[in-house]
C-alpha positions in Angstrom: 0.0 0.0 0.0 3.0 2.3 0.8 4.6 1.4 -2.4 1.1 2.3 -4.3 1.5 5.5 -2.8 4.8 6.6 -3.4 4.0 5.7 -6.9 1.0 7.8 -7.4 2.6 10.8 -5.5 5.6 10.0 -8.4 2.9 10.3 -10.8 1.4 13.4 -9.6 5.2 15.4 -9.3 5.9 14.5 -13.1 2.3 15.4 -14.3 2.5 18.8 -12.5 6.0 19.6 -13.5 4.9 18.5 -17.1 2.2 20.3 -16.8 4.2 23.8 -15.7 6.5 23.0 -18.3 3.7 23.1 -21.2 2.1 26.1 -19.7 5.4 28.0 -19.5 6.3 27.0 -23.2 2.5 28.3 -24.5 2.9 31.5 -22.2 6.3 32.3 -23.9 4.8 31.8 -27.5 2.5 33.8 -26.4 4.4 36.7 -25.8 6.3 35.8 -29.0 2.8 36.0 -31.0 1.5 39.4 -29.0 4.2 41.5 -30.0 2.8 41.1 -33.8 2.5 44.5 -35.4 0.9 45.3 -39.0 3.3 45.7 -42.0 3.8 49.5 -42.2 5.1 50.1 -38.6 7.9 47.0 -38.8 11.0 49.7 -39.0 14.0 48.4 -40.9 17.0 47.1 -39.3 20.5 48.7 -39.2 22.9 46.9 -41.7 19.9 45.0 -43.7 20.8 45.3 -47.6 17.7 44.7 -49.5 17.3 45.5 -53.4 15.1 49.1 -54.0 12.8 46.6 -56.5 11.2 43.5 -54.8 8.2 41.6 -56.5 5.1 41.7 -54.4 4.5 38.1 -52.9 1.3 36.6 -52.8 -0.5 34.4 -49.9 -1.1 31.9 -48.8 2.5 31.2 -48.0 3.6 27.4 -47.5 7.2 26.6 -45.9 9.0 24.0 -45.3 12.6 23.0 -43.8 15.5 21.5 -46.4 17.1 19.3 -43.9 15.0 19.4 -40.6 16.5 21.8 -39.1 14.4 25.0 -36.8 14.8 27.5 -39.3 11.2 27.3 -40.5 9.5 27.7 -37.8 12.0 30.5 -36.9 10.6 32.3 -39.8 7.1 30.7 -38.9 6.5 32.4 -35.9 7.8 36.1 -37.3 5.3 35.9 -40.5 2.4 35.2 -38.0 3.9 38.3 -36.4 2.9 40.1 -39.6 -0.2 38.1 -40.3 0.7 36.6 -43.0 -0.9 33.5 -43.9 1.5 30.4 -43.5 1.4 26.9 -43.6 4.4 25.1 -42.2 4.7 21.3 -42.9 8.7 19.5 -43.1 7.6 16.4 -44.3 5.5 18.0 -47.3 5.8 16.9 -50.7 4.7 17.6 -54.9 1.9 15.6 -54.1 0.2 18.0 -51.9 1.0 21.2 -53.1 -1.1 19.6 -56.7 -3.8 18.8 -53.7 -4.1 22.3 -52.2 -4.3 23.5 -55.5 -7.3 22.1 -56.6 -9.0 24.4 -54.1 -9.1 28.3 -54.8 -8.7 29.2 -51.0 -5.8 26.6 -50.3 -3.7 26.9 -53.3 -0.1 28.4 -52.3 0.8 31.2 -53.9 4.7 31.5 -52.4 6.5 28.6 -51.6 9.8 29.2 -48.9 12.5 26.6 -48.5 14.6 27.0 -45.3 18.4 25.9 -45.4 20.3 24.1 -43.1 20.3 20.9 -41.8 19.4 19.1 -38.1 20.7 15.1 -38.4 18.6 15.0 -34.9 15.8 16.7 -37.2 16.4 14.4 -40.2 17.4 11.4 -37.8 13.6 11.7 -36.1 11.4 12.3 -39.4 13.5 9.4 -40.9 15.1 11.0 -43.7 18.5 12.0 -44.8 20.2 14.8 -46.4 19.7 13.0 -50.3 16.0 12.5 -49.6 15.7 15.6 -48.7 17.4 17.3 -51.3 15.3 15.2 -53.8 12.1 16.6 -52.4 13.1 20.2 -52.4 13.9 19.6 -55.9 10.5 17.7 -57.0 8.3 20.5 -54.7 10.2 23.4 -56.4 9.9 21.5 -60.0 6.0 21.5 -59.1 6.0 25.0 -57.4 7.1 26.8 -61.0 4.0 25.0 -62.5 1.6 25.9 -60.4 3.2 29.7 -60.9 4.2 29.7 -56.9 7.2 32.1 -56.3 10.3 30.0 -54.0 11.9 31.9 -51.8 15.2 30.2 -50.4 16.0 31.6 -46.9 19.1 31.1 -44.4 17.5 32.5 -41.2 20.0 30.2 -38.8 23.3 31.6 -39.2 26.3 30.3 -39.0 25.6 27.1 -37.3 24.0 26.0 -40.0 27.0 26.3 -42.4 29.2 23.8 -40.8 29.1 20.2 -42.9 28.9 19.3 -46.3 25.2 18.2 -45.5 24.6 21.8 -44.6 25.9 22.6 -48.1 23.9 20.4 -50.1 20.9 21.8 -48.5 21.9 25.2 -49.6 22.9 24.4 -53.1 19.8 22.6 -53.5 17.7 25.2 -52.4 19.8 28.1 -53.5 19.4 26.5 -57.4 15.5 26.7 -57.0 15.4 30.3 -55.6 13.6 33.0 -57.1 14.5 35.1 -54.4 17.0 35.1 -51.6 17.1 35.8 -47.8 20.1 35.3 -46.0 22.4 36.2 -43.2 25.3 38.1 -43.9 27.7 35.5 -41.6 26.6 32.8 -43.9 27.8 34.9 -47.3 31.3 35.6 -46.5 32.3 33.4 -49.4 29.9 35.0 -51.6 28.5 32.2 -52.1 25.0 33.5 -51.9 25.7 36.3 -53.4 27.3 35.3 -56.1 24.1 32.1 -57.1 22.3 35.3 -57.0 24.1 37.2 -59.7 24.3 34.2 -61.8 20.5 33.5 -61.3 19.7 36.9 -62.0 17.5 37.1 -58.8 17.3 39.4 -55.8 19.3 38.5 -52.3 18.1 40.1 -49.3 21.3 39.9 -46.7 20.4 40.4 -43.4 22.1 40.6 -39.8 20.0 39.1 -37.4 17.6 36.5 -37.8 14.7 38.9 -36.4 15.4 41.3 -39.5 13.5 38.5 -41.7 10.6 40.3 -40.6 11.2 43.2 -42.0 12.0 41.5 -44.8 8.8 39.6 -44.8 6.9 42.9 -44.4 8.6 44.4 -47.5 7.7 41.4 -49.9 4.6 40.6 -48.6 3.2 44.6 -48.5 
C-alpha cells in the first residue's frame, strides 16, 4: 500500500512539473505572438541590404525545412507576427502542393524553403540529407507550375553552415530560388551572393535572424 502511494505521488510530481513545463512554453509563445505588429510600422533594421525593386509576394504562404533543421519555424513564428498567412509542414511533398491546388482558397501562392540541416531533425522524421534534397527539388519542379514564387531563406546563421550536408541543403535550395534571404555571416564566401548574380535574382542579406521580418513585411506589402 506504501509502495502504491509513493508511486501515485511520483505520478502526480511529473504530471505537474509537465504540466508547468507546457504552460510556461504556450505563455512564452504567447508573448512571441502578441508583439505582432501590421506591416507598415515594422522599421528596418540597421545593416539589412535589401534590393530598392522586390516583386510583391502573394498568400497563402507554405514553408517547409530542407534538412529538418528549426529554421522554418523560426521564420514561422515572425510571419504570423505580420499576419501573414502560412502553412508550415517538413515532411510536405509535390503531391500535396497539386492537392491544395485544386481548391481556390488553399492553393499556395509562395513557396519558402529553409536551409540548413538538423541530423537529430532528419534522424527523427526518418530521412537523410539526399531524400531531402530530392524533395526540395520535385516540390520546387512543381512550385514553378503551379506559378508559386520560391523563396530560399538562411535565417539560422552560421551554425547551420558547418558540414557538407549543410551545403547540399543550400545548393539545392539556392538553385531553385527566385528570391534570396540570408544572413550576412553565412555569405562571406559569396557564395549567396554570387548564385544570386548568376540567377539573375534578388538577395536580401540580413544581420539578425529577427530582421527577416522586415523583410517579410517588405515582400509581402
Amino acid at each position: 500500500m506504501l509502495q502504491e502511494k509513493k508511486g501515485d505521488l511520483h505520478n502526480m510530481k511529473h504530471s505537474s512539473v509537465r504540466r508547468t513545463i507546457l504552460i510556461a512554453i504556450a505563455a512564452v509563445m504567447s508573448m512571441i505572438l502578441s508583439t505582432g505588429v501590421c506591416f507598415g510600422s515594422v522599421s528596418k533594421p540597421a545593416g539589412i541590404e535589401i534590393p530598392a525593386k522586390l516583386p510583391k509576394l502573394d498568400q497563402p504562404v507554405l514553408i517547409t525545412s530542407i534538412g529538418q533543421a528549426p529554421g522554418a519555424s523560426w521564420a514561422k513564428v515572425l510571419m504570423k507576427q505580420l499576419k501573414i498567412d502560412v502553412t508550415h509542414d517538413d515532411m510536405v511533398t509535390a503531391e500535396d502542393l497539386v492537392k491544395a491546388s485544386k481548391n481556390p482558397k488553399t492553393a499556395y501562392k509562395t513557396l519558402i524553403m529553409s536551409m540548413g540541416t538538423s541530423l537529430k531533425g532528419m534522424g527523427g522524421a526518418g530521412v537523410d540529407i539526399d531524400k531531402e534534397v530530392a524533395r526540395c527539388n520535385a516540390l520546387a519542379d512543381q512550385a514553378k507550375k503551379l506559378g508559386m514564387t520560391i523563396v530560399g531563406i538562411q535565417i539560422e546563421g552560421s551554425a547551420r553552415r558547418t558540414d557538407e550536408s549543410d551545403e547540399k541543403s543550400n545548393r539545392a535550395v539556392t538553385s531553385k530560388s527566385d528570391i534570396l534571404i540570408v544572413r550576412k555571416e553565412v555569405d562571406k564566401d559569396g557564395f549567396f551572393t554570387n548564385a544570386a548574380k548568376q540567377k539573375g535574382i534578388p538577395i536580401i542579406r540580413t544581420v539578425e535572424s529577427m530582421d527577416f521580418k522586415y523583410a517579410f513585411s517588405v515582400l509581402f506589402r
